[in-house]
C-alpha positions in Angstrom: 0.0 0.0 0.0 2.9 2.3 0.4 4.2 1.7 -2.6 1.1 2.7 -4.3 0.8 5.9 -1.8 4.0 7.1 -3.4 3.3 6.4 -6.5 0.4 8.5 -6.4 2.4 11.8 -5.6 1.6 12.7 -9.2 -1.4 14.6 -7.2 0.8 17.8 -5.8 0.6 18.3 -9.6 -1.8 20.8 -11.1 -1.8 18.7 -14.4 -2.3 15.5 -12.7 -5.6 16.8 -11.4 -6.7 17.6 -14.6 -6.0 14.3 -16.0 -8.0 11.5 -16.8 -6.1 8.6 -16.0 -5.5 10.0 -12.5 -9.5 10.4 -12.1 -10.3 7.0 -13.7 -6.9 5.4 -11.0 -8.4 7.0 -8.0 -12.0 5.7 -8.9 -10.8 2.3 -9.3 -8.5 2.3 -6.2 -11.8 3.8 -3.8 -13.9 0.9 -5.8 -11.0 -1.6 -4.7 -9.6 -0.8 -1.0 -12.8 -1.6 0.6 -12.5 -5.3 -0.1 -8.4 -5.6 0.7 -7.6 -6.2 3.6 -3.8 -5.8 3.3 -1.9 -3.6 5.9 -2.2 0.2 5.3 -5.1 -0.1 3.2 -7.1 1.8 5.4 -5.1 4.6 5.1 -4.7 4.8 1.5 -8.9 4.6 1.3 -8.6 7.9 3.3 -5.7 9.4 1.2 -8.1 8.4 -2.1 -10.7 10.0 -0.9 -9.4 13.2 0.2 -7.4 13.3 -3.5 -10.9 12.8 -5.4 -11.8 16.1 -3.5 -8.8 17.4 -5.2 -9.4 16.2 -8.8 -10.2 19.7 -10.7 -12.8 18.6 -13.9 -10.6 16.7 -16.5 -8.8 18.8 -18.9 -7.5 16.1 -21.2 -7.7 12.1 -21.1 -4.0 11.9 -21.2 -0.8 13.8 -21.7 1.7 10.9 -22.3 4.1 12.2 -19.2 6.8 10.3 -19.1 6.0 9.0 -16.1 2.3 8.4 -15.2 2.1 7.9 -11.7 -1.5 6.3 -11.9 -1.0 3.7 -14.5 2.1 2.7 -11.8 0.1 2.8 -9.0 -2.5 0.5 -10.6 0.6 -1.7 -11.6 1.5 -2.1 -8.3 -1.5 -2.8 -7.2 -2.1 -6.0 -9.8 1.2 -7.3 -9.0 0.2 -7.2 -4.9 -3.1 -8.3 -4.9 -4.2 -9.8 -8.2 -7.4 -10.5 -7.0 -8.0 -6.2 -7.4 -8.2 -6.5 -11.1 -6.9 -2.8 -12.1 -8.2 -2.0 -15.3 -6.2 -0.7 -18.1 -6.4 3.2 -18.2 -8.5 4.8 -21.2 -5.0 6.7 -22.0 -5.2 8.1 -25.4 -2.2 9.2 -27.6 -3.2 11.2 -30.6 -0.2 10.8 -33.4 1.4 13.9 -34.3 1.1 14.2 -37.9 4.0 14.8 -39.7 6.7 14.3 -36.8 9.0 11.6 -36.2 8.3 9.9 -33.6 4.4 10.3 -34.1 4.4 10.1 -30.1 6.2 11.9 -28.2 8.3 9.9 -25.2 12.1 9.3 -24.3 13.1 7.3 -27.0 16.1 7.3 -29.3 14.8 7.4 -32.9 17.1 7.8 -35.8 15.0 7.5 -39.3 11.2 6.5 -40.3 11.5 5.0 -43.6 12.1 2.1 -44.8 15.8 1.7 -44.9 15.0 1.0 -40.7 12.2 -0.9 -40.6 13.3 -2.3 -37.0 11.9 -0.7 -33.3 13.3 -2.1 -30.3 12.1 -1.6 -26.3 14.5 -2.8 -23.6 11.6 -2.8 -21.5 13.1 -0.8 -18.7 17.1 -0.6 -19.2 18.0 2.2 -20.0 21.7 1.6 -20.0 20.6 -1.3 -22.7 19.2 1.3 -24.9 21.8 3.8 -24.5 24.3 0.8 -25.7 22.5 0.1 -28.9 22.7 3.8 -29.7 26.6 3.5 -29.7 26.4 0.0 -31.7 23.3 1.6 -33.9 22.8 -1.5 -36.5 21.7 -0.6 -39.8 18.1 -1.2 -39.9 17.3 -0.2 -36.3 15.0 3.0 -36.4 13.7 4.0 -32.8 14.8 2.3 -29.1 14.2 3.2 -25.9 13.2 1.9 -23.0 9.3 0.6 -21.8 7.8 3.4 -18.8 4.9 1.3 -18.1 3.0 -2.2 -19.2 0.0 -0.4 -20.4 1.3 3.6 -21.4 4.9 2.3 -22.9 2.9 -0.4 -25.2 0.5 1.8 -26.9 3.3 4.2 -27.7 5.1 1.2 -29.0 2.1 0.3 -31.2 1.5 4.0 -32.4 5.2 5.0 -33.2 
């Protein structure tokens, strides 16, 4: 529970209470604590609540910050108690037209035709990436490293 306490501290930021996939994390989590019984869950109920009083109306479903605290905290939560089934956040990345990469993010990306075909994540190294940036093979065209399961996939998929 403190793990997903601190990964909530996304909330001391203006833009975070503006954001979608904050409001739809702190709905879940206030849908969720009640039935956990897990140390410190009592607290966090009381920490969710008093955030939701916080939440200003949603500005924009998502930014794509480079870190998203919620989709973390909901990560943490699935991997501690499975049985809370946190729900993959509506997040929604609209492609830049006519920019390389079509979404923005900490990536390395070198070309986008077809010459470099080949996209690599090294899931969360980034000393791994930084390495294949030296080596840089012939075909590879973006790498970087993944933030989170459900935010660094979809900008896989869209870049």
């Amino acid at each position: 529970m403190e793990r997903i306490r601190a990964e909530l501290q996304g909330m001391g930021l203006a833009k975070c209470r503006r954001c979608g996939c904050m409001q739809e994390a702190l709905a879940h989590l206030q849908t969720a604590l009640p039935g956990i019984e897990a140390e410190g869950a009592g607290q966090l109920r009381h920490l969710v609540q008093a955030w939701q009083q916080q939440m200003k109306p949603v500005q924009y479903a998502c930014l794509g910050c480079d870190c998203c605290y919620p989709a973390v905290a909901l990560n943490v939560l699935q991997e501690t108690i499975p049985d809370a089934a946190a729900p993959a956040l509506a997040c929604a990345f609209e492609p830049r037209e006519g920019a390389w990469p079509v979404v923005p993010g900490e990536y390395f990306a070198f070309c986008d035709g077809p010459s470099c075909p080949v996209a690599v994540s090294t899931l969360g190294s980034v000393g791994l990436a930084e390495q294949l940036v030296v080596v840089r093979p012939r075909a590879l065209c973006i790498v970087g490293k993944t933030e989170t399961e459900n935010i660094g996939i979809e900008k896989i998929i869209k870049n």
